[in-house]
N, CA, C and O atoms as CSV, one atom per row, in Angstrom:
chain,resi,resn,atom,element,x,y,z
A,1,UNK,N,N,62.826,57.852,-60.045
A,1,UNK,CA,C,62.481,56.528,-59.567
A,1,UNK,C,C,63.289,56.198,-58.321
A,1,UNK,O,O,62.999,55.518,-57.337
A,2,UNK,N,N,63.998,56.637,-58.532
A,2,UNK,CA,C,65.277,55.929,-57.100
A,2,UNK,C,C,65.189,57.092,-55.506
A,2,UNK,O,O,65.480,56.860,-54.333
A,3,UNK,N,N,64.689,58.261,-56.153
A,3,UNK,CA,C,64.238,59.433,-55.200
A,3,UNK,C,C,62.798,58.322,-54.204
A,3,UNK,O,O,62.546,58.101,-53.020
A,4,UNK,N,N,62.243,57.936,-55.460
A,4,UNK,CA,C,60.362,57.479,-54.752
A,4,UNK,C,C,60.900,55.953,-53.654
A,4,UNK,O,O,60.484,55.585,-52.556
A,5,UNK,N,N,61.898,55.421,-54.508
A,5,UNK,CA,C,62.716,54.125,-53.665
A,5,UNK,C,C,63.222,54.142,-52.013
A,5,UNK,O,O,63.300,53.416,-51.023
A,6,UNK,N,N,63.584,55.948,-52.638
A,6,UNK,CA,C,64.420,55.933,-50.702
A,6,UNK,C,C,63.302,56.960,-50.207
A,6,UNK,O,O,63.584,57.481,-49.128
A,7,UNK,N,N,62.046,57.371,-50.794
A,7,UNK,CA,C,61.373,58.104,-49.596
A,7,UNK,C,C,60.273,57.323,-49.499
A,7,UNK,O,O,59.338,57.974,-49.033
A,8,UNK,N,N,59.954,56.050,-49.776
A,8,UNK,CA,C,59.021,54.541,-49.202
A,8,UNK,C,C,59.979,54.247,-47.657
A,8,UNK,O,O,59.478,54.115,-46.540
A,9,UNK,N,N,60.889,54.217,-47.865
A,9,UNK,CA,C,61.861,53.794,-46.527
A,9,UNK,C,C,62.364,54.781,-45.361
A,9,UNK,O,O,62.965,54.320,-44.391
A,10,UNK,N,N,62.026,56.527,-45.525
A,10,UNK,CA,C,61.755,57.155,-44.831
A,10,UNK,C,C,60.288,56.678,-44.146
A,10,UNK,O,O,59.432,55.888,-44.546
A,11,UNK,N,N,60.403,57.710,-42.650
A,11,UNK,CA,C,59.516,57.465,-42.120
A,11,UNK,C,C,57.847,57.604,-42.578
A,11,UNK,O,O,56.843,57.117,-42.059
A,12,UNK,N,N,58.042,58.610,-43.947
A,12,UNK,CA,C,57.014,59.288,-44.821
A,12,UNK,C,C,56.533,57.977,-45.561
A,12,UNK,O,O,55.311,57.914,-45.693
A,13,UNK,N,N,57.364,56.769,-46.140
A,13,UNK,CA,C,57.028,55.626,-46.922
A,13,UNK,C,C,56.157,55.330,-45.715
A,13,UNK,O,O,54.948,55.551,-45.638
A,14,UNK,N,N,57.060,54.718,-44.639
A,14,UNK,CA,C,56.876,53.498,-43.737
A,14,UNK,C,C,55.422,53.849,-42.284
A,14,UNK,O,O,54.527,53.072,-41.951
A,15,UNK,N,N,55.687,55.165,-41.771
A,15,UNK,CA,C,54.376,55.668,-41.228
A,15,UNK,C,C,53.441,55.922,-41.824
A,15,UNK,O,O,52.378,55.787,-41.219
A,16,UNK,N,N,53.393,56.396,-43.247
A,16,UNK,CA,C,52.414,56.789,-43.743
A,16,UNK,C,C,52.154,56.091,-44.879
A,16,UNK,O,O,51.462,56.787,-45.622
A,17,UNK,N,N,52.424,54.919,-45.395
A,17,UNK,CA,C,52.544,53.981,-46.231
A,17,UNK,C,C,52.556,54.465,-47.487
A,17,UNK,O,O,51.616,54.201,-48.238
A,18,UNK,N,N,53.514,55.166,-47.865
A,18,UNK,CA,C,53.382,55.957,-49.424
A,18,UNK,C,C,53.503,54.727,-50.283
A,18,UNK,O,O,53.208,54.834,-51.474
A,19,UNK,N,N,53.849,53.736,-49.874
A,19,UNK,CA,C,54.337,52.216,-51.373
A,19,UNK,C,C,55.748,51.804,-50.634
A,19,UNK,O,O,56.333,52.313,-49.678
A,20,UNK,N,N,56.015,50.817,-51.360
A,20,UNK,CA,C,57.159,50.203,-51.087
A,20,UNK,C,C,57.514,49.490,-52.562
A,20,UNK,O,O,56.726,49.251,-53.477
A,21,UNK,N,N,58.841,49.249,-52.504
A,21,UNK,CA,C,60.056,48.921,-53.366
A,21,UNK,C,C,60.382,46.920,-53.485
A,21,UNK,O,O,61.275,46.266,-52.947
A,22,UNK,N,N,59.022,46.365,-54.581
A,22,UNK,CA,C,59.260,44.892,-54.601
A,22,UNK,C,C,60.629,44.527,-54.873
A,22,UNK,O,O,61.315,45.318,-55.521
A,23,UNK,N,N,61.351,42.932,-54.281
A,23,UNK,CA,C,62.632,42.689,-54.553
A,23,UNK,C,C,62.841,42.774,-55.831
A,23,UNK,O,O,64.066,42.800,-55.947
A,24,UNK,N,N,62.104,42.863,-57.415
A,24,UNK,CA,C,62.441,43.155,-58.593
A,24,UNK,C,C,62.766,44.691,-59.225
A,24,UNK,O,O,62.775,45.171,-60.359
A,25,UNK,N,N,63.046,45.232,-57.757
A,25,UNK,CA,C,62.723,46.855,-57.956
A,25,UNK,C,C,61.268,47.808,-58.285
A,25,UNK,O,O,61.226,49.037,-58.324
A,26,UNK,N,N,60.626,47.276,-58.408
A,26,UNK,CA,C,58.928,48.127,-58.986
A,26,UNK,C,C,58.698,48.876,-57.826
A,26,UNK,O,O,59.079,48.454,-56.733
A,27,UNK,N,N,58.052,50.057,-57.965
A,27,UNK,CA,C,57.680,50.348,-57.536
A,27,UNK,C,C,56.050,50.134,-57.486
A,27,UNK,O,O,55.273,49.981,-58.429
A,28,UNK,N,N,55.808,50.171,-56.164
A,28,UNK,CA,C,54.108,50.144,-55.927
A,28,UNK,C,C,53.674,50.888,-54.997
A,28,UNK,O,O,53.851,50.641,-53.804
A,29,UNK,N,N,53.031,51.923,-55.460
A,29,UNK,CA,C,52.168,52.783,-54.480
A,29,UNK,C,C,50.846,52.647,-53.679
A,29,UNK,O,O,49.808,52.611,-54.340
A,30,UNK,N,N,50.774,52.573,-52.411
A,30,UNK,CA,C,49.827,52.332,-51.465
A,30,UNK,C,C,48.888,53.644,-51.284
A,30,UNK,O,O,49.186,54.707,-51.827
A,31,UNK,N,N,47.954,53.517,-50.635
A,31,UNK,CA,C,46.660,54.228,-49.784
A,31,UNK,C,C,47.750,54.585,-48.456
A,31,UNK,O,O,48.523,53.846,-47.845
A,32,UNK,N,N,47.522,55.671,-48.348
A,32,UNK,CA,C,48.347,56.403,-47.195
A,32,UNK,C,C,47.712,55.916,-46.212
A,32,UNK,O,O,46.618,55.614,-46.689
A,33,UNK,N,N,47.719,55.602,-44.935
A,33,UNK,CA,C,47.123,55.719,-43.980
A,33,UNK,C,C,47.339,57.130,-43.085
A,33,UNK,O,O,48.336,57.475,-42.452
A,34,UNK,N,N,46.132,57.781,-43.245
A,34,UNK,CA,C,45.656,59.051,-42.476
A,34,UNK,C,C,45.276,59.004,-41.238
A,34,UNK,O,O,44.069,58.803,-41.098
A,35,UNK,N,N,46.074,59.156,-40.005
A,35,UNK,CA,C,45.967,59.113,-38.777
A,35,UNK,C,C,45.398,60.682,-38.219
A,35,UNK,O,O,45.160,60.721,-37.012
A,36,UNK,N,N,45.180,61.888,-38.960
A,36,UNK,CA,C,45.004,63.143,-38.217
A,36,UNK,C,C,44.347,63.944,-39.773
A,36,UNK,O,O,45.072,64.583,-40.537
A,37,UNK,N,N,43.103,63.762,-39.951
A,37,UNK,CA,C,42.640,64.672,-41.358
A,37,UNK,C,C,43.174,66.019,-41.300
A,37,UNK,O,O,43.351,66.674,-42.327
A,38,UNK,N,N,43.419,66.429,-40.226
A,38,UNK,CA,C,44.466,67.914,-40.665
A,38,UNK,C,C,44.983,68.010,-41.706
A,38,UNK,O,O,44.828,68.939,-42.498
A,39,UNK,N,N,45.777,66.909,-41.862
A,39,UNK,CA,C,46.882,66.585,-42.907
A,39,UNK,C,C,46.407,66.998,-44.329
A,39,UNK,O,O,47.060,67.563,-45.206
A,40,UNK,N,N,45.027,66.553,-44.348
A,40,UNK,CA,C,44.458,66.420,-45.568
A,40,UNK,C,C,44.159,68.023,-45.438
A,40,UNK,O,O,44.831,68.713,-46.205
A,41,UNK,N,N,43.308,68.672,-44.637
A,41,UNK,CA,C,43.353,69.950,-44.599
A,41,UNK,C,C,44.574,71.163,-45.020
A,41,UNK,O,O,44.414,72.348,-45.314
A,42,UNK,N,N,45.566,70.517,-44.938
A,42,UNK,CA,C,46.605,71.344,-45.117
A,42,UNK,C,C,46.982,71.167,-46.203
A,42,UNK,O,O,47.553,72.178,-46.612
A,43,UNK,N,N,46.954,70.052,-47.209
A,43,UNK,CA,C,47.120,69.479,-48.594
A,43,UNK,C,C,45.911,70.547,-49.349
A,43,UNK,O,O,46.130,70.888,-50.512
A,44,UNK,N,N,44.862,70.964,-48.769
A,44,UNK,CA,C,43.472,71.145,-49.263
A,44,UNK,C,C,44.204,73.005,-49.750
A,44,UNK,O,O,44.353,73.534,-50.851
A,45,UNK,N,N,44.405,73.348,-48.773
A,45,UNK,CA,C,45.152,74.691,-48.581
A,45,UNK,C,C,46.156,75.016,-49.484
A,45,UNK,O,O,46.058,75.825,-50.406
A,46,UNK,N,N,47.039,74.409,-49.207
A,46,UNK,CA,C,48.492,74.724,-49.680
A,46,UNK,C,C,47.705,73.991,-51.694
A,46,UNK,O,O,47.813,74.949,-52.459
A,47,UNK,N,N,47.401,73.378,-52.073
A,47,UNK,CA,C,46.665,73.249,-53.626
A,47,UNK,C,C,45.720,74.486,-54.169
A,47,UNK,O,O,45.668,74.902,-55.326
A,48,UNK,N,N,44.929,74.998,-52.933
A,48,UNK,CA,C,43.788,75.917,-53.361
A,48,UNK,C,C,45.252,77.132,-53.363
A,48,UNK,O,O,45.253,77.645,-54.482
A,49,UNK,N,N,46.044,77.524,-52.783
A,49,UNK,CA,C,47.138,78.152,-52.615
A,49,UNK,C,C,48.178,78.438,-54.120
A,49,UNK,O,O,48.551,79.439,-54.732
A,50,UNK,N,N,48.312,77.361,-54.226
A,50,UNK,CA,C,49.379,77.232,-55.285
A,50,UNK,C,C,48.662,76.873,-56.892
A,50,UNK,O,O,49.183,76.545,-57.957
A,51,UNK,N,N,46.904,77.166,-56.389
A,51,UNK,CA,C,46.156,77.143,-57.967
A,51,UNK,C,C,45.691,78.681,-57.943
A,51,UNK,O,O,44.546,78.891,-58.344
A,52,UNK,N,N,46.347,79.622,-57.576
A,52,UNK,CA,C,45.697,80.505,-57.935
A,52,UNK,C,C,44.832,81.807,-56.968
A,52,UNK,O,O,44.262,82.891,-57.095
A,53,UNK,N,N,45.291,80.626,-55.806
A,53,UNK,CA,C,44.297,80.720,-54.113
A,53,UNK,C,C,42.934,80.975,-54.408
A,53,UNK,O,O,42.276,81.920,-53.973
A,54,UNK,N,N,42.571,80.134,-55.125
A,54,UNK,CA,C,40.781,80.106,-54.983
A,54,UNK,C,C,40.588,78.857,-53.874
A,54,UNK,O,O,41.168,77.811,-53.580
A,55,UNK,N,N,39.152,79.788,-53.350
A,55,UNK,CA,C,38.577,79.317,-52.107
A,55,UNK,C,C,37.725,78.183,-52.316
A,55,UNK,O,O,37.670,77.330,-51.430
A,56,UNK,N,N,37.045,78.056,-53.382
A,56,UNK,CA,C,35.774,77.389,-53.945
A,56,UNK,C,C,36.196,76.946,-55.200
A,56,UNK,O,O,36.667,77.590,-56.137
A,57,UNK,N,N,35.831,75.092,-55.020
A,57,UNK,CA,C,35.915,74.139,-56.119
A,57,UNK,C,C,35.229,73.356,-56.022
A,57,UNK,O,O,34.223,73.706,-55.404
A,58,UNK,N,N,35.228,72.068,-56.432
A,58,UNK,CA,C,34.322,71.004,-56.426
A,58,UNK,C,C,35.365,69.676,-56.323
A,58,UNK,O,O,36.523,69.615,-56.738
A,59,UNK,N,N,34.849,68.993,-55.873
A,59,UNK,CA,C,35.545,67.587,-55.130
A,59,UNK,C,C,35.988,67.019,-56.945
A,59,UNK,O,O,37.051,66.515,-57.307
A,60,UNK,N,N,34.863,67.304,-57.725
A,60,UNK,CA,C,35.123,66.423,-59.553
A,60,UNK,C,C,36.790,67.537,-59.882
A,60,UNK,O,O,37.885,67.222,-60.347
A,61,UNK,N,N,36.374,68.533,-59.497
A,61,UNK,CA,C,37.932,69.444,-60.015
A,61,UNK,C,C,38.948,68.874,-59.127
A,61,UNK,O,O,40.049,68.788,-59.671
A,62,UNK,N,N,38.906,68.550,-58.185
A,62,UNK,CA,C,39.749,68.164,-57.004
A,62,UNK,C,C,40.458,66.623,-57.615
A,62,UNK,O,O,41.573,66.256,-57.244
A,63,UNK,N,N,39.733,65.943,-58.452
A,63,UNK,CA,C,40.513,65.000,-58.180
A,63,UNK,C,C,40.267,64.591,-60.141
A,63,UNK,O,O,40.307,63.466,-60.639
A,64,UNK,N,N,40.144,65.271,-60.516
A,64,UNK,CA,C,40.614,65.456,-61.810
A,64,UNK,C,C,41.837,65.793,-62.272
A,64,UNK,O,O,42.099,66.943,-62.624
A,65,UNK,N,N,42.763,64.727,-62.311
A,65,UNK,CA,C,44.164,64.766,-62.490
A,65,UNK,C,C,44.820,65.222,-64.162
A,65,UNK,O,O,45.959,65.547,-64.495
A,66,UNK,N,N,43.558,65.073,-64.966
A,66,UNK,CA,C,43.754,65.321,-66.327
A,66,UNK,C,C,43.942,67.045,-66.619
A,66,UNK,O,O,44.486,67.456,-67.644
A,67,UNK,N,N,43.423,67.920,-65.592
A,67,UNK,CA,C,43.618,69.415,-66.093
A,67,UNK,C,C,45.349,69.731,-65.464
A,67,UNK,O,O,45.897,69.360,-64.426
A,68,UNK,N,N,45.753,70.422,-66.414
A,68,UNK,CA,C,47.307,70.893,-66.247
A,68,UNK,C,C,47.256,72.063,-65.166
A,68,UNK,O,O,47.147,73.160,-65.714
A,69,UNK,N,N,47.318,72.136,-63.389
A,69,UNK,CA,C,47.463,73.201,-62.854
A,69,UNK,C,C,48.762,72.979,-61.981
A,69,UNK,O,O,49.121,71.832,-61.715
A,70,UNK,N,N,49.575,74.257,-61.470
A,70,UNK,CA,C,50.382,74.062,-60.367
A,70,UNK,C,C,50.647,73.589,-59.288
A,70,UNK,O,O,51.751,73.217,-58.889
A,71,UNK,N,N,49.274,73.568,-58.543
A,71,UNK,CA,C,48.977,72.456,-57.224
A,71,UNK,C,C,48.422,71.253,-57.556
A,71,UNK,O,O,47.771,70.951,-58.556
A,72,UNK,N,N,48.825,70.445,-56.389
A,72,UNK,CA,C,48.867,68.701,-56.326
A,72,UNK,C,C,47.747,68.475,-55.153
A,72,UNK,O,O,48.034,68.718,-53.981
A,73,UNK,N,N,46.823,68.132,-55.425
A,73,UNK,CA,C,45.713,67.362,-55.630
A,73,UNK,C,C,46.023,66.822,-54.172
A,73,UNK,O,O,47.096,66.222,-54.110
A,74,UNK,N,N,45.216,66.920,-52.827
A,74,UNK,CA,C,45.796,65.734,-52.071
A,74,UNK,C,C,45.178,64.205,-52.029
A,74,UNK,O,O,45.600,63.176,-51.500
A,75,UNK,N,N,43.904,64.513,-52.873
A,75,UNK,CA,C,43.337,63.311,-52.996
A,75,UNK,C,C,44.927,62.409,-54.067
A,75,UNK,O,O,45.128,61.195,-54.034
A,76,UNK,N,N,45.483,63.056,-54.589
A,76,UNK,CA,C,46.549,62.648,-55.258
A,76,UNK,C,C,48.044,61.876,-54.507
A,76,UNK,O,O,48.644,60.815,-54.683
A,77,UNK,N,N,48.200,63.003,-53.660
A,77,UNK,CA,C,49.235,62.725,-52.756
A,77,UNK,C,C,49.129,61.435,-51.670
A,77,UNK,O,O,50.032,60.642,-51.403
A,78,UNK,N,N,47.560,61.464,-51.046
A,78,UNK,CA,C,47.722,60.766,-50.364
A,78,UNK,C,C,46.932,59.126,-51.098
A,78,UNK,O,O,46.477,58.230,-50.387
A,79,UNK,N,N,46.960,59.100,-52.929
A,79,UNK,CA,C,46.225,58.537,-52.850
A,79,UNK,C,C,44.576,57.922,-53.055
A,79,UNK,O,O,44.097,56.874,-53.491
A,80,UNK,N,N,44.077,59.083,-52.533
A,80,UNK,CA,C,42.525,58.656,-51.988
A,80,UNK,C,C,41.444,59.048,-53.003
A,80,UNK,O,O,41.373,60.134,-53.578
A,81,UNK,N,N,40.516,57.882,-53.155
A,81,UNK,CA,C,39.285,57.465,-54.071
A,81,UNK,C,C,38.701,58.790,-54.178
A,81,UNK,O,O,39.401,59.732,-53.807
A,82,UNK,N,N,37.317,59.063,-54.704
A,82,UNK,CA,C,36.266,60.146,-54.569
A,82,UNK,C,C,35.539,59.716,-53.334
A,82,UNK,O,O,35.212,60.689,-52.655
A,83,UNK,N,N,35.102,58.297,-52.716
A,83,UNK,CA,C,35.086,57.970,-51.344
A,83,UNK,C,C,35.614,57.874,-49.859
A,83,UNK,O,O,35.181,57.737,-48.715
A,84,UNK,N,N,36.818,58.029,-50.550
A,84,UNK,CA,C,37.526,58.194,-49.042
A,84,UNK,C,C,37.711,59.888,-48.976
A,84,UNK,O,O,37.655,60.552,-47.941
A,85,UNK,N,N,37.954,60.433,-50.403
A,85,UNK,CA,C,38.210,61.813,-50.033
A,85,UNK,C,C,36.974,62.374,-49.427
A,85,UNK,O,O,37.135,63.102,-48.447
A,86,UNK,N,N,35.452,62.096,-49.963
A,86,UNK,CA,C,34.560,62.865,-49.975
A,86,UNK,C,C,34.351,62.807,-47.970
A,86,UNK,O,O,33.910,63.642,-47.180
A,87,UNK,N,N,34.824,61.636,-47.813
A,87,UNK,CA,C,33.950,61.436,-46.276
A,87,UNK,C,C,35.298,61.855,-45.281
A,87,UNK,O,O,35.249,61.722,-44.058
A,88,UNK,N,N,36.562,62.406,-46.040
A,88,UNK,CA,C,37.699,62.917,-45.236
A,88,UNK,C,C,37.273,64.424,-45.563
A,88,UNK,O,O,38.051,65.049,-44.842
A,89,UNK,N,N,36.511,65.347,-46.214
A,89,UNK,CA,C,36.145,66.239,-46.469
A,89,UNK,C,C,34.780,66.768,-45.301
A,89,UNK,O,O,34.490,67.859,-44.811
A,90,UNK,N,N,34.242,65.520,-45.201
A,90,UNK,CA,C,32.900,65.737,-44.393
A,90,UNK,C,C,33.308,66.112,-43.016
A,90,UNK,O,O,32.812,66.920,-42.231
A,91,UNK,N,N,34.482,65.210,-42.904
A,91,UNK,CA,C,35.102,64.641,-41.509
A,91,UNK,C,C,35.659,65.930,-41.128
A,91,UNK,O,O,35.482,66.146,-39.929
A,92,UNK,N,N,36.365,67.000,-41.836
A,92,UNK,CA,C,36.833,67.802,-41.493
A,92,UNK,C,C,35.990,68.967,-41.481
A,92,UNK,O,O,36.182,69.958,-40.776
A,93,UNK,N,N,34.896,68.775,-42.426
A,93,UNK,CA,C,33.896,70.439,-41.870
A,93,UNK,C,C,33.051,70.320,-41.003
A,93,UNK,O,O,32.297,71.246,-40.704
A,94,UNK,N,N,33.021,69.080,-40.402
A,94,UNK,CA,C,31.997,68.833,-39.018
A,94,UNK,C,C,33.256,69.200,-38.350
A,94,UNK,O,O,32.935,69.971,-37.446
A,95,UNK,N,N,34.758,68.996,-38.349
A,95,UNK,CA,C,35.550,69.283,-37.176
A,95,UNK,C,C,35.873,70.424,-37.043
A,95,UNK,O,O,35.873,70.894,-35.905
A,96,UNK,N,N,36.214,71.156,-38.060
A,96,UNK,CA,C,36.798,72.690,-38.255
A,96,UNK,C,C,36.277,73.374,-39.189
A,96,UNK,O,O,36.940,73.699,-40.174
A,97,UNK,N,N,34.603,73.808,-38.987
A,97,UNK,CA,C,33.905,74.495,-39.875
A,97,UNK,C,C,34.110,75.781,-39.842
A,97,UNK,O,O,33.228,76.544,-40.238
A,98,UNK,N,N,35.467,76.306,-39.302
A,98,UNK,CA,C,35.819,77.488,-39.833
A,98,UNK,C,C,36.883,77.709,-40.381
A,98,UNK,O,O,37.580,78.712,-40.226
A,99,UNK,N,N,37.156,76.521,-41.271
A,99,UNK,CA,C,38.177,76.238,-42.111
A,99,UNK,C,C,37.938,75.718,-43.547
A,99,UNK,O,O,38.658,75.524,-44.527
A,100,UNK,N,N,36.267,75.536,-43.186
A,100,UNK,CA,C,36.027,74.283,-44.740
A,100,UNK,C,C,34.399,73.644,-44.765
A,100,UNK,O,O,33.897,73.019,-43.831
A,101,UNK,N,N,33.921,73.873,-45.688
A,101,UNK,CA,C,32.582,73.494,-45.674
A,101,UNK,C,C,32.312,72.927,-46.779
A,101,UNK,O,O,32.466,73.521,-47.846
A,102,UNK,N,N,31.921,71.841,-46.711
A,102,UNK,CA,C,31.925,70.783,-47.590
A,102,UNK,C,C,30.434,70.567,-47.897
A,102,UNK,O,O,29.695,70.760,-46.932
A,103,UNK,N,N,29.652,70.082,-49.435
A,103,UNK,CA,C,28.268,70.162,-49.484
A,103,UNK,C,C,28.580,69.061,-50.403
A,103,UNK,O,O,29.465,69.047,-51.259
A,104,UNK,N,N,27.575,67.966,-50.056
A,104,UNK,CA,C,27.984,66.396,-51.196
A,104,UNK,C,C,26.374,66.190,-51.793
A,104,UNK,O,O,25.988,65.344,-52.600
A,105,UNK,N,N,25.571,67.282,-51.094
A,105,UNK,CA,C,23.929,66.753,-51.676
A,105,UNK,C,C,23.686,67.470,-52.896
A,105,UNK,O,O,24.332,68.371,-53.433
A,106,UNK,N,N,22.320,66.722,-53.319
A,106,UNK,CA,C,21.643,66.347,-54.636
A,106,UNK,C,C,22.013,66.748,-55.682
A,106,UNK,O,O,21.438,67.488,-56.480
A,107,UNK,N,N,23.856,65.858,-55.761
A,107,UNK,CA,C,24.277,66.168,-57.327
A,107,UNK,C,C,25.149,66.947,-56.582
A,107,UNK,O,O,25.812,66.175,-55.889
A,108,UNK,N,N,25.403,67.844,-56.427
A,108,UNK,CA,C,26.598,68.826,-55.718
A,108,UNK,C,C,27.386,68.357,-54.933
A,108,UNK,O,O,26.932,67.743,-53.967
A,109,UNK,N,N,28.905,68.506,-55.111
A,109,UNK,CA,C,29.732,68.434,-54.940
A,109,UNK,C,C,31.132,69.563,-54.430
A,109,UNK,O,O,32.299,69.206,-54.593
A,110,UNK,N,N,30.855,70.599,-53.961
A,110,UNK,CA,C,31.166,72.146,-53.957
A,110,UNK,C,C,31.924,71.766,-52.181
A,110,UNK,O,O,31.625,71.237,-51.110
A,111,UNK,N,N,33.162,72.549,-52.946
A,111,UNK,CA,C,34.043,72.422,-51.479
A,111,UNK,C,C,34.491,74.248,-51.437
A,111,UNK,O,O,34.793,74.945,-52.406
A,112,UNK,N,N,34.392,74.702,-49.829
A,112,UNK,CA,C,34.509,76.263,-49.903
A,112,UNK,C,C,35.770,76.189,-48.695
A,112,UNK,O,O,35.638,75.538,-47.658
A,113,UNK,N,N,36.792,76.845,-48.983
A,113,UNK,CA,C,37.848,76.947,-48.045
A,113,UNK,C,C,37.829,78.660,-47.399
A,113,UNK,O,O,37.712,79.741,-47.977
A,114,UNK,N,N,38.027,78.236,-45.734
A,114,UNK,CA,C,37.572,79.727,-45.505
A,114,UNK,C,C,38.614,80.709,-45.797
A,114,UNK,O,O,39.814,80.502,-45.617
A,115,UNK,N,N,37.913,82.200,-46.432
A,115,UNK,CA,C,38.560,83.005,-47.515
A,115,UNK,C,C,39.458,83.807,-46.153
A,115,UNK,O,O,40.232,84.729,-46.412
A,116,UNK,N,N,39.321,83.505,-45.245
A,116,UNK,CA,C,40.446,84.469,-44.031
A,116,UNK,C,C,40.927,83.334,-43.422
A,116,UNK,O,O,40.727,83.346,-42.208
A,117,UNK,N,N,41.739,81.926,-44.020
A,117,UNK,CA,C,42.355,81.423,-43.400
A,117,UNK,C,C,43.612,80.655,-44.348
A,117,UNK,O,O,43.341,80.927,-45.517
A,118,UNK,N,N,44.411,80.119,-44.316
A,118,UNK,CA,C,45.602,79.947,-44.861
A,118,UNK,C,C,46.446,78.641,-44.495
A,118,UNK,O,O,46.734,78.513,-43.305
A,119,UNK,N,N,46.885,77.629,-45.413
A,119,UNK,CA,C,47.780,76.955,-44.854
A,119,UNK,C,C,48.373,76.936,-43.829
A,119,UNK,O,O,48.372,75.904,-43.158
A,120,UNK,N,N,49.209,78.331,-43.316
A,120,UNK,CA,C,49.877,78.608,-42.122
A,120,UNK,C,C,48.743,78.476,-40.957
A,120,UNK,O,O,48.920,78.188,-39.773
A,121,UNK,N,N,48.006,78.655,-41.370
A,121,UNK,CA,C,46.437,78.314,-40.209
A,121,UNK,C,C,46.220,77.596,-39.793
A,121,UNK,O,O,45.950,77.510,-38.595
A,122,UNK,N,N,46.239,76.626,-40.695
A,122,UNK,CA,C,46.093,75.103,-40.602
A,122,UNK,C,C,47.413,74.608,-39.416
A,122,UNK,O,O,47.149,73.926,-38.426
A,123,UNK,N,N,48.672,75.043,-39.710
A,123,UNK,CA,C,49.957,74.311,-39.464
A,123,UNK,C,C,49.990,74.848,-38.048
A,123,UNK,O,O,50.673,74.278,-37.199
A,124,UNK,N,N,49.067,76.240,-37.681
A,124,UNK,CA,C,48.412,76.590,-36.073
A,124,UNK,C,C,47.907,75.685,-35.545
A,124,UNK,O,O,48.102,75.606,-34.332
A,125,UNK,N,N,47.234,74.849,-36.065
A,125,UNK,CA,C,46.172,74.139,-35.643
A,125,UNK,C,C,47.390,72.884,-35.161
A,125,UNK,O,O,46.931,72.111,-34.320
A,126,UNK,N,N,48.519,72.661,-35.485
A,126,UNK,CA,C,49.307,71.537,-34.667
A,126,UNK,C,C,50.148,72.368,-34.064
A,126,UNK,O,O,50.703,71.840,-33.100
A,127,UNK,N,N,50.397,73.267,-34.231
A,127,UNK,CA,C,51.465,74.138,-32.798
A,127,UNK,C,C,50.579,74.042,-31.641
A,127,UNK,O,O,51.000,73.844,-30.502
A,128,UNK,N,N,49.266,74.194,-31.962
A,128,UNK,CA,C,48.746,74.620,-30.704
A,128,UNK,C,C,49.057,73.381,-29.686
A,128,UNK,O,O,49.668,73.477,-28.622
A,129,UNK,N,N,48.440,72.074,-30.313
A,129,UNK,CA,C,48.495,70.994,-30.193
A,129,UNK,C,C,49.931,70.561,-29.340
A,129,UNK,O,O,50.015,70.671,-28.117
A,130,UNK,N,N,50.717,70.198,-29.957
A,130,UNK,CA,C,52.251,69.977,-30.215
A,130,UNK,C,C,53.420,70.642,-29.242
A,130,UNK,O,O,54.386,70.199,-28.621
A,131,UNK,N,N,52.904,71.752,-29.413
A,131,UNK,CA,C,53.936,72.827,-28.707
A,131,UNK,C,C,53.680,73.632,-27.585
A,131,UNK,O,O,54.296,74.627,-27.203
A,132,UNK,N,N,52.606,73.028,-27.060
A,132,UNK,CA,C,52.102,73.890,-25.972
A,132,UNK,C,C,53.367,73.727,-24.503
A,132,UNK,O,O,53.798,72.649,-24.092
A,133,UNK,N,N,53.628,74.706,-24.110
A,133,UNK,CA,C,54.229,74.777,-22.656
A,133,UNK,C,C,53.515,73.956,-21.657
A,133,UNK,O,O,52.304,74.075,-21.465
A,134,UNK,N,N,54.288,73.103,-21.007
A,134,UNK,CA,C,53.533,72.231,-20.124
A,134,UNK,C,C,53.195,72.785,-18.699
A,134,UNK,O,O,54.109,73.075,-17.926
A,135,UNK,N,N,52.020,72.916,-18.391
A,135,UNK,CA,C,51.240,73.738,-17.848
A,135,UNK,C,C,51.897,74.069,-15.917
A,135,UNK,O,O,51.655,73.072,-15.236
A,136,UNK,N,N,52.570,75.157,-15.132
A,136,UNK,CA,C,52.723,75.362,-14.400
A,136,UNK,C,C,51.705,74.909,-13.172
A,136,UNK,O,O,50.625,75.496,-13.095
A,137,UNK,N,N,51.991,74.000,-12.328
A,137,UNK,CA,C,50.898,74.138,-11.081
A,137,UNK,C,C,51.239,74.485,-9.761
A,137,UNK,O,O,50.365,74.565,-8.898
């Protein structure tokens, strides 16, 4: 409890609104605000990773918190409904459909993570960004 107290007041609470700490002490957990779905991409990874590394699940397994597995859910981490996840899922296989393909029609629910790519893939995807050498002219 006192760990979740002082990481609301890191920049991880306060940028990304994990909850905050009422003056009676309670804790209350917020809706993250997601500024870059990467994020969620890399949560998507590092879970399919640490369950076993399967590529292919379904959004109902995804956020079914009742089965006992090793990876954490990011619909969990950050939070997020079967609505916000499903359309942060969409959001990301229209952006990086060679990372993730997402299918929400008639009744189906089937999420496929691509089988030659990897968390560390993902965490490419902000070096490139981030760390680029600023360009000689």
């Amino acid at each position: 409890m006192k760990s979740y107290a002082r990481l609301v007041l890191t920049p991880l609470g306060t940028n990304l609104d994990f909850g905050h700490v009422t003056g009676a002490g309670d804790l209350v957990r917020t809706k993250c605000r997601i500024s870059d779905l990467r994020v969620v991409l890399y949560g998507l990874f590092k879970f399919a990773e640490q369950c076993g590394d399967y590529k292919e699940f379904t959004l109902s397994l995804l956020l079914n918190d009742s089965i006992e597995r090793d990876g954490l859910s990011p619909s969990r981490i950050f939070g997020l409904d079967r609505e916000e996840m499903q359309s942060c899922l969409q959001g990301l296989s229209a952006k990086h459909p060679d990372f993730l393909h997402a299918s929400f029609t008639h009744d189906l629910d089937k999420i496929a993570l691509s089988k030659d790519k990897t968390s560390e893939d993902v965490l490419e995807l902000f070096r490139r960004e981030y760390c680029q050498e600023p360009s000689v002219q």
